[in-house]
PDB file of N, H, CA, C and O in Angstrom:
ATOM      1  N   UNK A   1      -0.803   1.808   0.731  1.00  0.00           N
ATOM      2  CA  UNK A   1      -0.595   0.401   0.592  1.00  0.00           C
ATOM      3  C   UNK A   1      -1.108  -0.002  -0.784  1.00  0.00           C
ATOM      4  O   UNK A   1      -2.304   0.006  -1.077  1.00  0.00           O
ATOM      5  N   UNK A   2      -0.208  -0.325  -1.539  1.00  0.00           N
ATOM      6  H   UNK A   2       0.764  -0.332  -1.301  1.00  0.00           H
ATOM      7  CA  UNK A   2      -1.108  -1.040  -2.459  1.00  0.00           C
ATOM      8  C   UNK A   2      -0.091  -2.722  -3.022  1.00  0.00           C
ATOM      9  O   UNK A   2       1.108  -2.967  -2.887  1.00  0.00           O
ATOM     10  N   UNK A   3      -1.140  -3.523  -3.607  1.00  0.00           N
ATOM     11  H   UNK A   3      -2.114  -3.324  -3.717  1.00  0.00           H
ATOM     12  CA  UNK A   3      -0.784  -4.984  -4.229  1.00  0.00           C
ATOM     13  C   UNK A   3       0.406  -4.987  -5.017  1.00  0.00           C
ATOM     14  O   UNK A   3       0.571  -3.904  -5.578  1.00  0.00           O
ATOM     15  N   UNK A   4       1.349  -5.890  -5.266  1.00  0.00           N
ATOM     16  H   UNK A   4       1.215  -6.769  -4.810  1.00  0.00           H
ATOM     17  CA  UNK A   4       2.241  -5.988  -6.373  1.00  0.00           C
ATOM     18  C   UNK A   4       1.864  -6.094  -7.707  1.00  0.00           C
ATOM     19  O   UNK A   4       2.439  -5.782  -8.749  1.00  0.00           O
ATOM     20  N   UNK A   5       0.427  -6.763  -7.388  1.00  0.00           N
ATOM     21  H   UNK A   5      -0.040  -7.016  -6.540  1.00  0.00           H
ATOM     22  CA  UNK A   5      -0.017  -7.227  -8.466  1.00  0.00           C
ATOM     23  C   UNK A   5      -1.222  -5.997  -9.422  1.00  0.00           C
ATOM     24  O   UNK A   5      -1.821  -6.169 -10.483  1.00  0.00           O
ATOM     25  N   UNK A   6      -1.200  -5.170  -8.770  1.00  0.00           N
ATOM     26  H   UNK A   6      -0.713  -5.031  -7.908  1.00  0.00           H
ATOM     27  CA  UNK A   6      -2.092  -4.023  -9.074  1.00  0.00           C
ATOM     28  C   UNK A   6      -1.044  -3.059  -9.837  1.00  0.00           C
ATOM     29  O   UNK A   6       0.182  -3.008  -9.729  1.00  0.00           O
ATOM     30  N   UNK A   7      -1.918  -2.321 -10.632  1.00  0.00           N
ATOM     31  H   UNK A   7      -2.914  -2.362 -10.720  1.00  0.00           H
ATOM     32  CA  UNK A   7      -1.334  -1.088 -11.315  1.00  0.00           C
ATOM     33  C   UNK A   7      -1.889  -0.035 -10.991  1.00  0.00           C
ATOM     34  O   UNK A   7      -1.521   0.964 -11.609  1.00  0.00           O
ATOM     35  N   UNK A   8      -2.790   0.109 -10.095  1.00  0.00           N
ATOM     36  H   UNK A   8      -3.089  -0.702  -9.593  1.00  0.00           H
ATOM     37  CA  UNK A   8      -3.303   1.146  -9.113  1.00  0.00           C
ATOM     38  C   UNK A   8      -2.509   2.508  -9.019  1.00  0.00           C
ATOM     39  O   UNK A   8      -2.797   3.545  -9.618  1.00  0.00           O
ATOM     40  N   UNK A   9      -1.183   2.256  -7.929  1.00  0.00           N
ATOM     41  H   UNK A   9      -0.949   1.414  -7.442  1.00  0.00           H
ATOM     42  CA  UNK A   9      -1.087   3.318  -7.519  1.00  0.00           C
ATOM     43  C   UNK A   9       0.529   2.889  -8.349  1.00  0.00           C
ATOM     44  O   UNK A   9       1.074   1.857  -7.955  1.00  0.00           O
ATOM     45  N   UNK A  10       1.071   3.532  -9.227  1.00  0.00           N
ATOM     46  H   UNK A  10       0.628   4.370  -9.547  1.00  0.00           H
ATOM     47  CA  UNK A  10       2.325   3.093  -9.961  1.00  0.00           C
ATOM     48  C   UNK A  10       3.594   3.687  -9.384  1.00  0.00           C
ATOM     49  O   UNK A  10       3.612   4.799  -8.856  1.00  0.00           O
ATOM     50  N   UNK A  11       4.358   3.122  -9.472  1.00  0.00           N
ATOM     51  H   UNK A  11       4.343   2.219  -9.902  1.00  0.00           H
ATOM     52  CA  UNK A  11       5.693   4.271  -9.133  1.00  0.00           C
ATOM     53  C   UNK A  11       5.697   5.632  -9.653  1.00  0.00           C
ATOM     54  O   UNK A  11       5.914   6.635  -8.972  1.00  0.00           O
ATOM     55  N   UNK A  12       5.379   5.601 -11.217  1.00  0.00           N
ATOM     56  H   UNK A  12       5.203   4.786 -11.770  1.00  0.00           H
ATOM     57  CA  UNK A  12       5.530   6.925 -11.412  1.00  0.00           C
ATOM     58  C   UNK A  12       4.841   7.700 -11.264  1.00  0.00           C
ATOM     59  O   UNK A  12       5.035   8.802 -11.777  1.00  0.00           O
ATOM     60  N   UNK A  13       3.509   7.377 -10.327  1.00  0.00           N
ATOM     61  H   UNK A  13       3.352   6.482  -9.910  1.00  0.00           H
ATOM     62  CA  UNK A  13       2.505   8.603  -9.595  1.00  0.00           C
ATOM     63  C   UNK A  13       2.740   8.732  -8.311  1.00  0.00           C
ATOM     64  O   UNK A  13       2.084   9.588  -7.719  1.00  0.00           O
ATOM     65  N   UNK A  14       4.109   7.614  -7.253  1.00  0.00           N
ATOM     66  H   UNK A  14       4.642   6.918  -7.734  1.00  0.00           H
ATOM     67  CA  UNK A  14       4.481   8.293  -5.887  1.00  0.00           C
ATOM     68  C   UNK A  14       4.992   9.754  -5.760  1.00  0.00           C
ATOM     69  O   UNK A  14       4.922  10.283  -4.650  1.00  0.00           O
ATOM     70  N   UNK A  15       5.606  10.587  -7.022  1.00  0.00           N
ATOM     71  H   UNK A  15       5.663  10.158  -7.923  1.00  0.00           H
ATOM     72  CA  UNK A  15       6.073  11.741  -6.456  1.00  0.00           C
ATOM     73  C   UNK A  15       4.767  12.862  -6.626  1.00  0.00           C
ATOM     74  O   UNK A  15       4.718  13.893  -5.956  1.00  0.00           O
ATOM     75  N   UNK A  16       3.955  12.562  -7.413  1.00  0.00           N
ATOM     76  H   UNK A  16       3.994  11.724  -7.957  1.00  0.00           H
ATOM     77  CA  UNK A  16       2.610  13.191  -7.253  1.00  0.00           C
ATOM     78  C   UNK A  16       2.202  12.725  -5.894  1.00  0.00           C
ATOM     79  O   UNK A  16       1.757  13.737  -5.353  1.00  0.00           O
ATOM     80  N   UNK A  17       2.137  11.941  -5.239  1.00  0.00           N
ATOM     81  H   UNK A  17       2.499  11.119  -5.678  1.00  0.00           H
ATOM     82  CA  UNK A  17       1.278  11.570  -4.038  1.00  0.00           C
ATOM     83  C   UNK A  17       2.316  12.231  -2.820  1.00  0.00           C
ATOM     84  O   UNK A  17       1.909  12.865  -1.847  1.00  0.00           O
ATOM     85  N   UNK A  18       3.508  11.973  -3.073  1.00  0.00           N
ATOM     86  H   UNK A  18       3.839  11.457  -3.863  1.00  0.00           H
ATOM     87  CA  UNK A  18       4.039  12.698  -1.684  1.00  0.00           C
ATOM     88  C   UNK A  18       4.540  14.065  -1.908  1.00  0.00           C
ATOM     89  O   UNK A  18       5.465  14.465  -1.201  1.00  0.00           O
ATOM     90  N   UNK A  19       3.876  15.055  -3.088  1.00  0.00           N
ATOM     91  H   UNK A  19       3.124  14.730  -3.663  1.00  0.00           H
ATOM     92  CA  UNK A  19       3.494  16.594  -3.282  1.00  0.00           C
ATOM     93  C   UNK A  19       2.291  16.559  -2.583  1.00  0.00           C
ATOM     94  O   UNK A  19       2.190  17.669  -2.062  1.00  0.00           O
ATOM     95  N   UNK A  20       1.327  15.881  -2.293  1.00  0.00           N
ATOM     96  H   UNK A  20       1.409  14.979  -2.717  1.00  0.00           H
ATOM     97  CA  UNK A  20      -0.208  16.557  -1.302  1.00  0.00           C
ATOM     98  C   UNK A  20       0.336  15.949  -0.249  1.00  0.00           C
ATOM     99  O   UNK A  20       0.063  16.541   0.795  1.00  0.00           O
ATOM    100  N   UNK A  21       1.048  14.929  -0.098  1.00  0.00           N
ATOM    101  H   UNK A  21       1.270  14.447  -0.947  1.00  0.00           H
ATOM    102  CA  UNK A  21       0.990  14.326   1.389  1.00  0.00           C
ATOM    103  C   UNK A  21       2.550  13.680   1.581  1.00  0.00           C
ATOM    104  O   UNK A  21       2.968  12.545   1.352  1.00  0.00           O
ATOM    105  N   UNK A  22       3.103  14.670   2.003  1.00  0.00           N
ATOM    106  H   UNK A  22       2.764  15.592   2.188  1.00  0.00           H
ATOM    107  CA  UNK A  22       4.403  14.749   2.256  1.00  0.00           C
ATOM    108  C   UNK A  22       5.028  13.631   3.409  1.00  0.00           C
ATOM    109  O   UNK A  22       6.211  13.363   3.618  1.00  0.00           O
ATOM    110  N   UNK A  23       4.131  13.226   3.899  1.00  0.00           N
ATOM    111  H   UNK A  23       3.170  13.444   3.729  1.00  0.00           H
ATOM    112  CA  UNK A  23       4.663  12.104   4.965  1.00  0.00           C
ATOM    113  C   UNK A  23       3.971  10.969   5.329  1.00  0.00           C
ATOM    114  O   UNK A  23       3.847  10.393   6.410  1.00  0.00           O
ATOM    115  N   UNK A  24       3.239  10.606   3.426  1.00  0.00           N
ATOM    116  H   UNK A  24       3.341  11.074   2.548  1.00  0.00           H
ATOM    117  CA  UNK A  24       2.709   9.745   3.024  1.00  0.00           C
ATOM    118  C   UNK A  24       3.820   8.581   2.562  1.00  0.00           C
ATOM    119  O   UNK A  24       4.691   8.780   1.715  1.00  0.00           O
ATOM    120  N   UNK A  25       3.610   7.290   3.309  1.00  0.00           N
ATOM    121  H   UNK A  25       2.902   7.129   3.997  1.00  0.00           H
ATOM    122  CA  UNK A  25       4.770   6.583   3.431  1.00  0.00           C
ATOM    123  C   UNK A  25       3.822   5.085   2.375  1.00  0.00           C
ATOM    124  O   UNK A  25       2.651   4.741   2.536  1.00  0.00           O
ATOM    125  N   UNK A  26       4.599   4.632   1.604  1.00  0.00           N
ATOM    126  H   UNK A  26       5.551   4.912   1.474  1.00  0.00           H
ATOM    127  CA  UNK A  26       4.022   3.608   0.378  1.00  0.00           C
ATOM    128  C   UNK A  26       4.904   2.364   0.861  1.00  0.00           C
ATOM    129  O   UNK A  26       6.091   2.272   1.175  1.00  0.00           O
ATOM    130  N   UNK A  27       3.692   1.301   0.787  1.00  0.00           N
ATOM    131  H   UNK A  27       2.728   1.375   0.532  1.00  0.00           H
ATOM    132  CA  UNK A  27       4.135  -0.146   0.997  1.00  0.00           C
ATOM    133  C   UNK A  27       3.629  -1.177   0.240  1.00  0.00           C
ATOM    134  O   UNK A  27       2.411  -1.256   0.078  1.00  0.00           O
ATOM    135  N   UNK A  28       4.434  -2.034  -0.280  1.00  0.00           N
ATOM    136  H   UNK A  28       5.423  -1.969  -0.149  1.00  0.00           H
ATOM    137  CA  UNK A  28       3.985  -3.070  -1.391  1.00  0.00           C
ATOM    138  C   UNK A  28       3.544  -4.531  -0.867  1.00  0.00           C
ATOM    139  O   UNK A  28       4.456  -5.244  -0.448  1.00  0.00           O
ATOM    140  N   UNK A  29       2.601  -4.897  -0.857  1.00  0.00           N
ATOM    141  H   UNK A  29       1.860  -4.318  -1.198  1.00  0.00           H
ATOM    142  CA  UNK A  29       2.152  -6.372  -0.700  1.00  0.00           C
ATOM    143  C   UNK A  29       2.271  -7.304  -1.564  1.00  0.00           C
ATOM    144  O   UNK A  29       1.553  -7.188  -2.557  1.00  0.00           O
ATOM    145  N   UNK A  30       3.075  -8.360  -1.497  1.00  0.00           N
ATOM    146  H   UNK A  30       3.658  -8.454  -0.690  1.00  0.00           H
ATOM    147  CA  UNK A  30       3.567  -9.423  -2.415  1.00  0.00           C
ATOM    148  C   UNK A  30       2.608 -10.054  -2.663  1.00  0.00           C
ATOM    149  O   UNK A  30       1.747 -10.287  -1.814  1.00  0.00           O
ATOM    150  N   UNK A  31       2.551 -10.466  -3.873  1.00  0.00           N
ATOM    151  H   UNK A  31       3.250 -10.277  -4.562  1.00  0.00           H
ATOM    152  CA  UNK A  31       1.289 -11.220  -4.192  1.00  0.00           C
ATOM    153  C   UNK A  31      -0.082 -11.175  -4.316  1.00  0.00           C
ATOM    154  O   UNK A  31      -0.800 -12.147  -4.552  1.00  0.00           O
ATOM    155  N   UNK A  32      -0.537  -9.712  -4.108  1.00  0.00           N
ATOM    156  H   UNK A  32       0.047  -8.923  -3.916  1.00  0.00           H
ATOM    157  CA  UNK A  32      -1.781  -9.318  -3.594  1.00  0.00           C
ATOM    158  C   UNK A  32      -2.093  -8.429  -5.114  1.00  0.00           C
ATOM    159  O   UNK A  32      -1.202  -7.917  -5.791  1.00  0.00           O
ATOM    160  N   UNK A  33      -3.469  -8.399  -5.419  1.00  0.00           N
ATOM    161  H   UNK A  33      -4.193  -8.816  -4.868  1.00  0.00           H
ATOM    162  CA  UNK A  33      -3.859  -7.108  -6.190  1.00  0.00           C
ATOM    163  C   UNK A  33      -4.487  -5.817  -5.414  1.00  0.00           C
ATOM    164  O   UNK A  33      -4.368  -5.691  -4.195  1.00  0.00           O
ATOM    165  N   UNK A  34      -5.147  -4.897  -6.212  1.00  0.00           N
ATOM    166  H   UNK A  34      -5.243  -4.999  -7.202  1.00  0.00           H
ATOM    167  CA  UNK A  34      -5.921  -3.749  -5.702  1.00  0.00           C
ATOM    168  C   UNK A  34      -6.646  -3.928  -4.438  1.00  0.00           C
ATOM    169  O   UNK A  34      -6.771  -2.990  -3.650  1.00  0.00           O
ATOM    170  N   UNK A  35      -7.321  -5.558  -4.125  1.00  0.00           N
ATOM    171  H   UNK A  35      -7.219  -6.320  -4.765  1.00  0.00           H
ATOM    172  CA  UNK A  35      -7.952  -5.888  -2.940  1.00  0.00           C
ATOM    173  C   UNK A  35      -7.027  -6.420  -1.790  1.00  0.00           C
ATOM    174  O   UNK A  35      -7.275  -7.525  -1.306  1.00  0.00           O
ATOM    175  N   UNK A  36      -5.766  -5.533  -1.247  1.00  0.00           N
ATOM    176  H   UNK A  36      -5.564  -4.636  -1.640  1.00  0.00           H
ATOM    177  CA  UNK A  36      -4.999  -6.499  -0.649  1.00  0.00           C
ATOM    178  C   UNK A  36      -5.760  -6.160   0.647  1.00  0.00           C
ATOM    179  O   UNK A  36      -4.914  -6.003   1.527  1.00  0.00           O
ATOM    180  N   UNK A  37      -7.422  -5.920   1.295  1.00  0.00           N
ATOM    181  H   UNK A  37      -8.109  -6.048   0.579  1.00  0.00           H
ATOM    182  CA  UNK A  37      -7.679  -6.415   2.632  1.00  0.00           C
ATOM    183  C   UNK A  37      -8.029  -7.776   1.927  1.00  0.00           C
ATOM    184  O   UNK A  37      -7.223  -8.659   2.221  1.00  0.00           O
ATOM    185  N   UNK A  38      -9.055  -8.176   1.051  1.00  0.00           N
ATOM    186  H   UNK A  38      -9.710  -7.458   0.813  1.00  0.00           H
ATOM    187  CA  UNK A  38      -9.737  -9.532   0.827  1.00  0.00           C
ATOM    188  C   UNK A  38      -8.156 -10.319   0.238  1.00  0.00           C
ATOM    189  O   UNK A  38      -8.512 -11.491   0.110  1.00  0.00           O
ATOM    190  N   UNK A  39      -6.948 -10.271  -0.087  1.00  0.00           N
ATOM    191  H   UNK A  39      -6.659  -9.319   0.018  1.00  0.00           H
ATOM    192  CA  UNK A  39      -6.120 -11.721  -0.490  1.00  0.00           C
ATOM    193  C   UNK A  39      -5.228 -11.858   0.519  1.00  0.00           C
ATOM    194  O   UNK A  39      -4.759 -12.980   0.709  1.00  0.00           O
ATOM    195  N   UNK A  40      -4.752 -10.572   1.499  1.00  0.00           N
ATOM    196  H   UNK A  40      -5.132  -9.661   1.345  1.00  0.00           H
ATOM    197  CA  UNK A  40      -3.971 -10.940   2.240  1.00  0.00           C
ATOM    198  C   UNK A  40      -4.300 -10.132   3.598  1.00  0.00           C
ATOM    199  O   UNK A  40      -3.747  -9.065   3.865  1.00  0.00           O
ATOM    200  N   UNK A  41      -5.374 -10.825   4.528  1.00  0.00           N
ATOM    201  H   UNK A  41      -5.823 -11.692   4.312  1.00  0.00           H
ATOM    202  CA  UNK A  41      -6.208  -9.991   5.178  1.00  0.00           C
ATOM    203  C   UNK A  41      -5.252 -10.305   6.453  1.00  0.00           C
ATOM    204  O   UNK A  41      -6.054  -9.997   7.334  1.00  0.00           O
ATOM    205  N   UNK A  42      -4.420 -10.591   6.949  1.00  0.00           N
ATOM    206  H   UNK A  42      -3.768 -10.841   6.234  1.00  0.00           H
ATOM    207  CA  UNK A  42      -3.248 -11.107   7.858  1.00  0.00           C
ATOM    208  C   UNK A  42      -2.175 -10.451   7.925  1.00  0.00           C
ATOM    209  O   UNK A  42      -1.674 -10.110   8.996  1.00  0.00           O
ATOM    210  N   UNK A  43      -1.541 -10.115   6.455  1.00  0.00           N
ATOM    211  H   UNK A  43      -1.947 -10.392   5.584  1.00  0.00           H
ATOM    212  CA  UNK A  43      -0.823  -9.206   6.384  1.00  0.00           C
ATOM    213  C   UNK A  43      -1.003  -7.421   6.413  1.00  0.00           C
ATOM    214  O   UNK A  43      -0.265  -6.480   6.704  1.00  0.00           O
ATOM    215  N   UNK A  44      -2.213  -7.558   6.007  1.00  0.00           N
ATOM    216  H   UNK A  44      -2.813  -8.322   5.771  1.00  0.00           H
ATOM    217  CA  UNK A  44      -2.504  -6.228   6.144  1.00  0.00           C
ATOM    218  C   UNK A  44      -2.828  -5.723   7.332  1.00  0.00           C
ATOM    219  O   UNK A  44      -2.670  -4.517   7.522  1.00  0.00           O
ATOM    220  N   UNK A  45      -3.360  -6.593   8.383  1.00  0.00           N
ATOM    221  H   UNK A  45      -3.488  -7.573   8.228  1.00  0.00           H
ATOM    222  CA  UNK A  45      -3.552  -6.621   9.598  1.00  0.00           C
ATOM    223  C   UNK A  45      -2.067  -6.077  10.322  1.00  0.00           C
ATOM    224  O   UNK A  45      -1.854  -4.945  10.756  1.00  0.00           O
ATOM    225  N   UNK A  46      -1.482  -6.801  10.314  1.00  0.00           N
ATOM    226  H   UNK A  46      -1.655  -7.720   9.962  1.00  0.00           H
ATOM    227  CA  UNK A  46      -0.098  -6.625  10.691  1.00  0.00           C
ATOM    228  C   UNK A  46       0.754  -5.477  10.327  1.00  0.00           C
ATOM    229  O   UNK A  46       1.722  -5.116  10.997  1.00  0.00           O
ATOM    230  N   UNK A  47       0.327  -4.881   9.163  1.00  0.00           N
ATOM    231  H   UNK A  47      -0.459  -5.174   8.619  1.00  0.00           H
ATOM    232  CA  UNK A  47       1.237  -3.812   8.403  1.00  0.00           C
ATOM    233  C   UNK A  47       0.141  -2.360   9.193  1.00  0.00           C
ATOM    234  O   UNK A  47       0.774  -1.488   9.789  1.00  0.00           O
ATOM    235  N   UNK A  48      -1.112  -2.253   9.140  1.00  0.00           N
ATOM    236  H   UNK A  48      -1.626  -2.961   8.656  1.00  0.00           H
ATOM    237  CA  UNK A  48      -2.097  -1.616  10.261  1.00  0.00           C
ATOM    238  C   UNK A  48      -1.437  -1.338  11.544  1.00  0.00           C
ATOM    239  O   UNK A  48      -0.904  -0.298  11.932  1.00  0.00           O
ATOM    240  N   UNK A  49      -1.564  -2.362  12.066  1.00  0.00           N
ATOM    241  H   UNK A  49      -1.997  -3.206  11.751  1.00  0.00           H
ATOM    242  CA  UNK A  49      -1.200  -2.665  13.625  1.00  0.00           C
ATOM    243  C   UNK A  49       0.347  -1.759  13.545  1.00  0.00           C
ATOM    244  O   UNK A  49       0.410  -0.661  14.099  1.00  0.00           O
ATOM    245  N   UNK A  50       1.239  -2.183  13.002  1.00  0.00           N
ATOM    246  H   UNK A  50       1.189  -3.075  12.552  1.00  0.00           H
ATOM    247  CA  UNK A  50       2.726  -1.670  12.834  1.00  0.00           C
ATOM    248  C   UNK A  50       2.542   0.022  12.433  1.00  0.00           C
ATOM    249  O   UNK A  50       3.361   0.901  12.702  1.00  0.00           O
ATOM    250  N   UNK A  51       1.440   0.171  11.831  1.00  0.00           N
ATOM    251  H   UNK A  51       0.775  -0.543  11.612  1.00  0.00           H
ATOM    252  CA  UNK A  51       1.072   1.687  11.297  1.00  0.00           C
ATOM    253  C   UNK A  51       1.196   2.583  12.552  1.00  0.00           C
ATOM    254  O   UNK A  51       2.058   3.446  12.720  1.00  0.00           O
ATOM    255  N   UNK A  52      -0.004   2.176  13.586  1.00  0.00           N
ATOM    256  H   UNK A  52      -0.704   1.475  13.449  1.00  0.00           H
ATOM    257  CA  UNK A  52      -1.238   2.475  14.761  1.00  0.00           C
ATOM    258  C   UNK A  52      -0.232   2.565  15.833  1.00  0.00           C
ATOM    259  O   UNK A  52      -0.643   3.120  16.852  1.00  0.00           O
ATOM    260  N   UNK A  53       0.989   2.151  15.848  1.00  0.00           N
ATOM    261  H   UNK A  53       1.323   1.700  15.020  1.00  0.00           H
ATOM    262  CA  UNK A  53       1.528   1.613  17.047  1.00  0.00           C
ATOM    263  C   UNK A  53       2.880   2.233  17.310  1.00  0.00           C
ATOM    264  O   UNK A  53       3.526   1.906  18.305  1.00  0.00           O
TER     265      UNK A  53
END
């Protein structure tokens, strides 16, 4: 998971990330930076829950 607003985890380091973890699945939070539990603690809740379930 990472923020829209973050440069954290970039596109061009997803094919490095799904070489160690192949069924490592990436999701973008609108509006959010690097802290998307503290800006969008509702949505992330929800995107969790949808994970777990």
């Amino acid at each position: 998971m990472r923020g829209s607003k973050s440069d954290y985890i970039r596109d061009i380091d997803w094919p490095g990330v799904l070489e160690l973890f192949p069924r490592a699945q990436l999701v973008t939070v609108a509006g959010a930076g690097h802290w998307v539990h503290a800006e969008r603690p509702g949505e992330l809740e929800g995107l969790v829950r949808g994970f777990l379930s």
